[in-house]
PDB file as gemmi writes it, atoms N, CA and C in Angstrom:
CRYST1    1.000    1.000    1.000  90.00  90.00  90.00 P 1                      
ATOM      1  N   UNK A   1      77.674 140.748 173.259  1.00  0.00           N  
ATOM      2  CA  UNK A   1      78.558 140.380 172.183  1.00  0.00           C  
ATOM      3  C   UNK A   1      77.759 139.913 170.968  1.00  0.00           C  
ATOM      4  N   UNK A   2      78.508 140.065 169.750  1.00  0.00           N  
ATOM      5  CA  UNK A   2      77.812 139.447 168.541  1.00  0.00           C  
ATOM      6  C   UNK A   2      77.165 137.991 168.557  1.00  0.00           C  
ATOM      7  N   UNK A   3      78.113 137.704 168.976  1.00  0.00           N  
ATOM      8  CA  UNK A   3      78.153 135.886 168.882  1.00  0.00           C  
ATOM      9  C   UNK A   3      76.600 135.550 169.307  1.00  0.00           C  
ATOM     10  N   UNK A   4      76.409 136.501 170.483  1.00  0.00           N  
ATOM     11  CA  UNK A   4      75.274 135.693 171.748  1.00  0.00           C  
ATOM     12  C   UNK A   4      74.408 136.090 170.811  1.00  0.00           C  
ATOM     13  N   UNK A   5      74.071 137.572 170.405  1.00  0.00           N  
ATOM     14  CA  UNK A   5      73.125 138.234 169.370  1.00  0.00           C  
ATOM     15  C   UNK A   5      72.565 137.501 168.446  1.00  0.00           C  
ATOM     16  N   UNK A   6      73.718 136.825 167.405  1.00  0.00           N  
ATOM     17  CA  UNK A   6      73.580 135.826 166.652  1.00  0.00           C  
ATOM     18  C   UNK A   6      72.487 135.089 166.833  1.00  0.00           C  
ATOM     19  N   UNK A   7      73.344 133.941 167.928  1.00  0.00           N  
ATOM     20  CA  UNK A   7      72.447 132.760 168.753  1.00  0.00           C  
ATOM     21  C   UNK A   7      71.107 133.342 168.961  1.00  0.00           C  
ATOM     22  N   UNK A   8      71.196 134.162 169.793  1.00  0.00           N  
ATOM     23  CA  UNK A   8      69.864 134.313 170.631  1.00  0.00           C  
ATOM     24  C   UNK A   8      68.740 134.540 169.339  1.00  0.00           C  
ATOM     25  N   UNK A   9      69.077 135.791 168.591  1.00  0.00           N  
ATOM     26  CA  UNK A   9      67.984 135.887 167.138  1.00  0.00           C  
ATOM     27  C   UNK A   9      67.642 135.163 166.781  1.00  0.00           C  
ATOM     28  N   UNK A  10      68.441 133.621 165.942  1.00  0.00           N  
ATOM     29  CA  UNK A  10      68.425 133.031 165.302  1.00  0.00           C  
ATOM     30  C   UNK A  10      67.681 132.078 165.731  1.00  0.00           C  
ATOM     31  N   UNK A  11      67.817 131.655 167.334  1.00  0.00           N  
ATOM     32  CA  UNK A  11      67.108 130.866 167.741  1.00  0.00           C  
ATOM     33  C   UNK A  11      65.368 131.404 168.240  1.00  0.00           C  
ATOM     34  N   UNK A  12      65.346 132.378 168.553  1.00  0.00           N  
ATOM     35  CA  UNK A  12      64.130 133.003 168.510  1.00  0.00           C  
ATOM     36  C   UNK A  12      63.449 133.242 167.419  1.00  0.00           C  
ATOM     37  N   UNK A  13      63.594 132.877 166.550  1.00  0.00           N  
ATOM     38  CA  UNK A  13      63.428 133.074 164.998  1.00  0.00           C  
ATOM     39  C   UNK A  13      62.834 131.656 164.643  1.00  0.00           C  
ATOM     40  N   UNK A  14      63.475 130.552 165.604  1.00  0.00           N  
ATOM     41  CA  UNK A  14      63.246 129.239 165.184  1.00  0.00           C  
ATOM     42  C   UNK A  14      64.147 128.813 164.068  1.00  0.00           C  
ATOM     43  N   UNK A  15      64.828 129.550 163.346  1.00  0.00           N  
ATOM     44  CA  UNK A  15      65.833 129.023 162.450  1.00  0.00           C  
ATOM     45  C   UNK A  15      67.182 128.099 162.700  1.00  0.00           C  
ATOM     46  N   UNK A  16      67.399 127.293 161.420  1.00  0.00           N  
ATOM     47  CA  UNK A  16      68.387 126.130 161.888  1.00  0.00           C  
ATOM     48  C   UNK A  16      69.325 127.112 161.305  1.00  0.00           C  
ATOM     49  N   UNK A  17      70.766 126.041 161.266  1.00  0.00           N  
ATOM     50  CA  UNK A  17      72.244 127.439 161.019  1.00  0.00           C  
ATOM     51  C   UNK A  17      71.833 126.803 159.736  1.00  0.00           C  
ATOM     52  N   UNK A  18      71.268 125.934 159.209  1.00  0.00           N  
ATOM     53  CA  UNK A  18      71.326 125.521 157.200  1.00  0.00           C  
ATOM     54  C   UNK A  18      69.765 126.724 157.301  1.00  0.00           C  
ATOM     55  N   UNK A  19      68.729 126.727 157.542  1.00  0.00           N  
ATOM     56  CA  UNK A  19      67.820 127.683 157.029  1.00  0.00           C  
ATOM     57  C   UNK A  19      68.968 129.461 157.138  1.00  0.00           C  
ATOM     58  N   UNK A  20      69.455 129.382 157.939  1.00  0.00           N  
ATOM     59  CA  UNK A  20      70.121 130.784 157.539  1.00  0.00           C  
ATOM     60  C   UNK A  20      70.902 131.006 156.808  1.00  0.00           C  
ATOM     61  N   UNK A  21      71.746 129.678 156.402  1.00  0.00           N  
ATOM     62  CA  UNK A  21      72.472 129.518 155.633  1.00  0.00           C  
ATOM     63  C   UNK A  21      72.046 129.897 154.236  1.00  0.00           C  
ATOM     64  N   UNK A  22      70.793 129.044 153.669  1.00  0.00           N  
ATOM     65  CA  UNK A  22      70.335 128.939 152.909  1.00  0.00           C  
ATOM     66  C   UNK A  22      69.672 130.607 152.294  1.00  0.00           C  
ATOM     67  N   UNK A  23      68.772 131.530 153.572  1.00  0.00           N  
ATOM     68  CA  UNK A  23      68.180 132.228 153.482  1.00  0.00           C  
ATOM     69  C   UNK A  23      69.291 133.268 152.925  1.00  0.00           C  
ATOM     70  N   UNK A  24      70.442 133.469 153.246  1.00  0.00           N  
ATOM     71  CA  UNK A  24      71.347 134.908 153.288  1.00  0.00           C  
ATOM     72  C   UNK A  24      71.709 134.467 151.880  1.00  0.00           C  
ATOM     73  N   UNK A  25      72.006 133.418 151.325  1.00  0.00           N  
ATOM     74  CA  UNK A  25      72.544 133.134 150.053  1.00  0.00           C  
ATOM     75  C   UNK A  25      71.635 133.319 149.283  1.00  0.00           C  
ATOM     76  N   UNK A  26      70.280 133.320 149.258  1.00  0.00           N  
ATOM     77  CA  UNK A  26      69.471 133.790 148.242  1.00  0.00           C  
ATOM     78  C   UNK A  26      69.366 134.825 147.899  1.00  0.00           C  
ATOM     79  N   UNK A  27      68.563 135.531 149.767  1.00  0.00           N  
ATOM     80  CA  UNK A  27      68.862 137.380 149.929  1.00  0.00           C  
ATOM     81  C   UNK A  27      70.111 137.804 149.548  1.00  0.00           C  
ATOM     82  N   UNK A  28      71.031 137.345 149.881  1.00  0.00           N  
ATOM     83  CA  UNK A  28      71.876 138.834 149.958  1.00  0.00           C  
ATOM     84  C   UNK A  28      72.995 138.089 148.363  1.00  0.00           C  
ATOM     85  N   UNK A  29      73.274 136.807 147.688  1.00  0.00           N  
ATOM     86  CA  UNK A  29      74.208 136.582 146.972  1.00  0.00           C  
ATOM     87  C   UNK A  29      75.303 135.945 148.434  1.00  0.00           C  
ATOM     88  N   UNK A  30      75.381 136.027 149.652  1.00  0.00           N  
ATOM     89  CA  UNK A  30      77.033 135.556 149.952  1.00  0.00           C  
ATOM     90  C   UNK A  30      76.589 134.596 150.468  1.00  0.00           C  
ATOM     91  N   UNK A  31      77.618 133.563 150.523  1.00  0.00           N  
ATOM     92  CA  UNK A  31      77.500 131.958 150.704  1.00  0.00           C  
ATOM     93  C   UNK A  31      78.166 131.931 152.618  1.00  0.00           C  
ATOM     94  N   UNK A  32      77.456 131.703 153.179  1.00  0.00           N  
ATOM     95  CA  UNK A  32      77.749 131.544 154.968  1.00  0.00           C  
ATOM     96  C   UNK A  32      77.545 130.014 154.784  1.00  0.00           C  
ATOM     97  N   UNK A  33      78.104 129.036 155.075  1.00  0.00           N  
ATOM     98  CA  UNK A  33      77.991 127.336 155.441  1.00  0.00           C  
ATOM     99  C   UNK A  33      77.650 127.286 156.998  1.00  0.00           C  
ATOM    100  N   UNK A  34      76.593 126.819 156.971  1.00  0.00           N  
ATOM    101  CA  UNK A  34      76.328 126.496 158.516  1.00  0.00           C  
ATOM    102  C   UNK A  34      77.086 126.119 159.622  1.00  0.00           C  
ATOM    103  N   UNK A  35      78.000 125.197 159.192  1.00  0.00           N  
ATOM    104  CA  UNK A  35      79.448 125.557 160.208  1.00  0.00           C  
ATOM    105  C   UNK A  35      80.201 126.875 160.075  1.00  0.00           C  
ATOM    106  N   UNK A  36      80.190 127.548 159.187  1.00  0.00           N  
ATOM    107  CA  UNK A  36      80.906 128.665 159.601  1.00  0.00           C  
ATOM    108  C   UNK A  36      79.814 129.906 160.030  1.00  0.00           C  
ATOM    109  N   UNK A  37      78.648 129.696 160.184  1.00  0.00           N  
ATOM    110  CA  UNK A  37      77.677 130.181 161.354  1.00  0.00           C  
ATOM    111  C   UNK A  37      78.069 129.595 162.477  1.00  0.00           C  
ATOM    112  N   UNK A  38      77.714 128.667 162.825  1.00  0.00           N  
ATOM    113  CA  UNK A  38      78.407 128.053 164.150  1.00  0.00           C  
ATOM    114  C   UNK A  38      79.312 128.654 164.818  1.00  0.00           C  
ATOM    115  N   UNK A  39      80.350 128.783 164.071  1.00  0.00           N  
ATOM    116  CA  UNK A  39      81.481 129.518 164.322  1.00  0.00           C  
ATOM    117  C   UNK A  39      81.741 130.755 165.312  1.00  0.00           C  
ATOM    118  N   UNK A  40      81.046 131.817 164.099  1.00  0.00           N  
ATOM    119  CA  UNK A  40      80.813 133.161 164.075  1.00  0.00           C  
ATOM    120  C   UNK A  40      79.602 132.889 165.787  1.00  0.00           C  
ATOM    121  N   UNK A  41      78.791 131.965 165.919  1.00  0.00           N  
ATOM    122  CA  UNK A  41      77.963 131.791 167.208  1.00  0.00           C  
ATOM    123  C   UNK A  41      79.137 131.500 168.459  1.00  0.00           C  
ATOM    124  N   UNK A  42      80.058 131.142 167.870  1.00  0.00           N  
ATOM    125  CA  UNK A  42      80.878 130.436 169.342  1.00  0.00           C  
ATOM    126  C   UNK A  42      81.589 131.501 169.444  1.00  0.00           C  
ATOM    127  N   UNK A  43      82.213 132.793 168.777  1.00  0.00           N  
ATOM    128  CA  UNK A  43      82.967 133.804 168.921  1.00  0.00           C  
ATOM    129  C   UNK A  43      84.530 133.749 167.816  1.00  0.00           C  
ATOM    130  N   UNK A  44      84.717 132.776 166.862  1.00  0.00           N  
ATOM    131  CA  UNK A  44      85.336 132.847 165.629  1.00  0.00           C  
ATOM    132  C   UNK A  44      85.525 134.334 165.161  1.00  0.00           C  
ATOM    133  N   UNK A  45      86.395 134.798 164.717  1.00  0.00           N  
ATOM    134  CA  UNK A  45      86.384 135.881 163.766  1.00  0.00           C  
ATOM    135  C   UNK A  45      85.434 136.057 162.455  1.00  0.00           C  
ATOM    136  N   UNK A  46      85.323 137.055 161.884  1.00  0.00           N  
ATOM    137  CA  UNK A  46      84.015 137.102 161.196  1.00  0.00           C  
ATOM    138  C   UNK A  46      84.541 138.020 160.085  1.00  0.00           C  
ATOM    139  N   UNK A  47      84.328 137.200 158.343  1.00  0.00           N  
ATOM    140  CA  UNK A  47      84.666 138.533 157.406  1.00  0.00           C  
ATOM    141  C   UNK A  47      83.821 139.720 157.404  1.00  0.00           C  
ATOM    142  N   UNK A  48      83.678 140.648 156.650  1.00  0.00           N  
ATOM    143  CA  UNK A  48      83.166 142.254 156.822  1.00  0.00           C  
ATOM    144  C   UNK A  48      81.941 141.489 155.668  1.00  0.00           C  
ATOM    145  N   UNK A  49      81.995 140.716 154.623  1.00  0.00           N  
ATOM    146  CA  UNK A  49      81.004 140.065 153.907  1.00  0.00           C  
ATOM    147  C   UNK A  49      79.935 140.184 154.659  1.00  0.00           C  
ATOM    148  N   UNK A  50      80.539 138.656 154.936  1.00  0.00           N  
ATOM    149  CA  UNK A  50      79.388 137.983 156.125  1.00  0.00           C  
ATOM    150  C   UNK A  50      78.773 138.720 157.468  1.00  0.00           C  
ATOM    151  N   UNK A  51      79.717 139.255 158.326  1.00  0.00           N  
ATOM    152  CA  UNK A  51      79.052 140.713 159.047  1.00  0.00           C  
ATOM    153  C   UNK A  51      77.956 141.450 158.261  1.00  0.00           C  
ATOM    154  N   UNK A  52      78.311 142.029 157.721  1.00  0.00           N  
ATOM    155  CA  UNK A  52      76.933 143.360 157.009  1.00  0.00           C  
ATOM    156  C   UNK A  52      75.629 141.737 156.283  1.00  0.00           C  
ATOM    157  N   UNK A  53      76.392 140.987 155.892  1.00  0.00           N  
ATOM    158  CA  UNK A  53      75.145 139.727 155.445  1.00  0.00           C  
ATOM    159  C   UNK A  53      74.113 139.582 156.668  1.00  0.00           C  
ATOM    160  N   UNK A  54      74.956 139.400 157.814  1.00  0.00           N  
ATOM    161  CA  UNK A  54      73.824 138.568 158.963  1.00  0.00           C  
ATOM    162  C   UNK A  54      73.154 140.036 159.411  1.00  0.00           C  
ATOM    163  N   UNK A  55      74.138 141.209 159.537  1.00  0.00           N  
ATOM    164  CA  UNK A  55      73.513 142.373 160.479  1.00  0.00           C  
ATOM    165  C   UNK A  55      72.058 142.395 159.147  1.00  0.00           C  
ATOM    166  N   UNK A  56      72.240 142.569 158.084  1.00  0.00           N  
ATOM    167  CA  UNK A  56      71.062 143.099 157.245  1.00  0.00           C  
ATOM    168  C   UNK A  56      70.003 141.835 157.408  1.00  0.00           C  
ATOM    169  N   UNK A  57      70.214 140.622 157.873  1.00  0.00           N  
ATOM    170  CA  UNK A  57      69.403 139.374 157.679  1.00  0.00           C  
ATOM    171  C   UNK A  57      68.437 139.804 159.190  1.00  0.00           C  
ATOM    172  N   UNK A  58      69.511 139.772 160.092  1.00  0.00           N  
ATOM    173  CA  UNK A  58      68.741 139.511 161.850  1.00  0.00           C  
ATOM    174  C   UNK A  58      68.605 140.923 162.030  1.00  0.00           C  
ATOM    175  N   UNK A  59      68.769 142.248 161.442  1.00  0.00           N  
ATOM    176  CA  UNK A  59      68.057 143.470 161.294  1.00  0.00           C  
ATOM    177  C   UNK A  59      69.337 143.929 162.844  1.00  0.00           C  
ATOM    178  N   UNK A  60      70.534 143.845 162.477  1.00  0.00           N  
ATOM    179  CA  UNK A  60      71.534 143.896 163.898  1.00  0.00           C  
ATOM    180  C   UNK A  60      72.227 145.235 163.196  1.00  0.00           C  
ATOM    181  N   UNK A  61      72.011 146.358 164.764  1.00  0.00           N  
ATOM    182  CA  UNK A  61      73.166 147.400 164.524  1.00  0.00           C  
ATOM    183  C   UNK A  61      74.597 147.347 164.992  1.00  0.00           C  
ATOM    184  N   UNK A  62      74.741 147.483 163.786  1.00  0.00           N  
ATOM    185  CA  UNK A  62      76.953 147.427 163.902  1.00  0.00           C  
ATOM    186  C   UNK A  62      77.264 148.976 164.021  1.00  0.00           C  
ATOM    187  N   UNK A  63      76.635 149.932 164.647  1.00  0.00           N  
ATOM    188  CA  UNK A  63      77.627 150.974 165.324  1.00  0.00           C  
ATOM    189  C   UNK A  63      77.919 150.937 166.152  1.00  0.00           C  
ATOM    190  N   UNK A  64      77.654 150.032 166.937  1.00  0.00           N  
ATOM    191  CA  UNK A  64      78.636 149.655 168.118  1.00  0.00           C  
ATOM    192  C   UNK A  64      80.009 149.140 167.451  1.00  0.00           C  
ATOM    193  N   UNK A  65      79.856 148.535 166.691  1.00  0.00           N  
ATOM    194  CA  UNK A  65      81.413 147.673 166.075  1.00  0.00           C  
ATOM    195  C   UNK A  65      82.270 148.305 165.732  1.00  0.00           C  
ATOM    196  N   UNK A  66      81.542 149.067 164.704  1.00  0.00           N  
ATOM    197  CA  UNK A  66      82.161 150.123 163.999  1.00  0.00           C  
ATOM    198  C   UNK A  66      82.831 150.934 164.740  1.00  0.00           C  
ATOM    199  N   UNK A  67      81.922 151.555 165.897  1.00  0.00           N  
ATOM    200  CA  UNK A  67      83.314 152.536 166.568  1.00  0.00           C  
ATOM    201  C   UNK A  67      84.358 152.150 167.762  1.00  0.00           C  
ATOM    202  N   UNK A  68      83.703 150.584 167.800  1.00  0.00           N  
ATOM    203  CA  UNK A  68      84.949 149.941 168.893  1.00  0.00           C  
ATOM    204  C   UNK A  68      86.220 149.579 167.617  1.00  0.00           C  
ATOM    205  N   UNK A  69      85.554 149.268 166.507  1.00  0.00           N  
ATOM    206  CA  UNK A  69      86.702 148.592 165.713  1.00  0.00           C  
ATOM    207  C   UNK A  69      87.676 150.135 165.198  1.00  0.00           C  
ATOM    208  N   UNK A  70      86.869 151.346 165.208  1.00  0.00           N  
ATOM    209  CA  UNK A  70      87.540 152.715 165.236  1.00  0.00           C  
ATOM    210  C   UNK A  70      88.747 153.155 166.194  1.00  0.00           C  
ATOM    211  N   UNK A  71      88.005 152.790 167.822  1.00  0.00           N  
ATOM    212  CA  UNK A  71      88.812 153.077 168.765  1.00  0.00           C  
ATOM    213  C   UNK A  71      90.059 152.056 168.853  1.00  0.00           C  
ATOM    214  N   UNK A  72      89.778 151.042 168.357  1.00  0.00           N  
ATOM    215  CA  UNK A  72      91.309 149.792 168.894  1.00  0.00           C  
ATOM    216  C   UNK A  72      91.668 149.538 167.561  1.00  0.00           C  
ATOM    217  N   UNK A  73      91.037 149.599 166.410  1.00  0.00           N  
ATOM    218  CA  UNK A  73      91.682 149.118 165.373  1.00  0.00           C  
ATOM    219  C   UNK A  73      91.896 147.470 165.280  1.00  0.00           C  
ATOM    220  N   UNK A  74      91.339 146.866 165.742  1.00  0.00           N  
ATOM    221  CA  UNK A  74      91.836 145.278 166.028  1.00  0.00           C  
ATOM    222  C   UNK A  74      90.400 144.886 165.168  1.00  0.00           C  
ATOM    223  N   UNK A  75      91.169 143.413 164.688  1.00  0.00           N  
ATOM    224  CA  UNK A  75      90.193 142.772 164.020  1.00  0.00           C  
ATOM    225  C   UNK A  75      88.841 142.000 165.138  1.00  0.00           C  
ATOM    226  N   UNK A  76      87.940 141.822 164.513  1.00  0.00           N  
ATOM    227  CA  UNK A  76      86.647 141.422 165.375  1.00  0.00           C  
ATOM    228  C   UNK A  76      86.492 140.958 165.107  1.00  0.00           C  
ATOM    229  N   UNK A  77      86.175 139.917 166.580  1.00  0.00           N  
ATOM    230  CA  UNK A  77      85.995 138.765 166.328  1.00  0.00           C  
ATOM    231  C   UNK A  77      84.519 138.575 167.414  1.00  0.00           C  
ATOM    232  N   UNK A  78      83.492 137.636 167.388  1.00  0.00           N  
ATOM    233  CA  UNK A  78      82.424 137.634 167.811  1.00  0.00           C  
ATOM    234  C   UNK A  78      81.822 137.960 168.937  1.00  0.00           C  
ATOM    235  N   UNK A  79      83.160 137.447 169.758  1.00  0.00           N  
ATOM    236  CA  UNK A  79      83.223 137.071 171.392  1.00  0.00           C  
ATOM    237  C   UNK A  79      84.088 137.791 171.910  1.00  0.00           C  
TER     238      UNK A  79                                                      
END                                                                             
């Protein structure tokens, strides 16, 4: 699942949820608040923003998402 992906990168990375916070808002322009990383880590729903923000940050492929979110049409959520 995303969520674990998240976690697991982020923490292998050594990064806090404010250094990623901080890092994606410089790179990419979109504002993620470290609680709403948290979030997106516990299995929260996730905007399409912030998705393509973290996949381009932690280098994560979303064609898996993409064609589950194809086949069911349902919104995605982390977990």
């Amino acid at each position: 699942m995303l969520a674990d992906e998240l976690k697991r990168t982020r923490r292998s990375e050594k990064l806090t949820l404010a250094a990623v916070s901080q890092q994606i808002t410089a790179q990419y322009h979109v504002r993620i608040s470290p609680s709403m990383l948290s979030r997106y880590e516990n299995g929260y729903s996730i905007s399409i923003n912030h998705l393509f923000a973290l996949a381009a940050f932690f280098n994560i492929n979303l064609d898996p998402l993409v064609q589950e979110f194809a086949r069911t049409g349902e919104r995605y959520q982390t977990r």
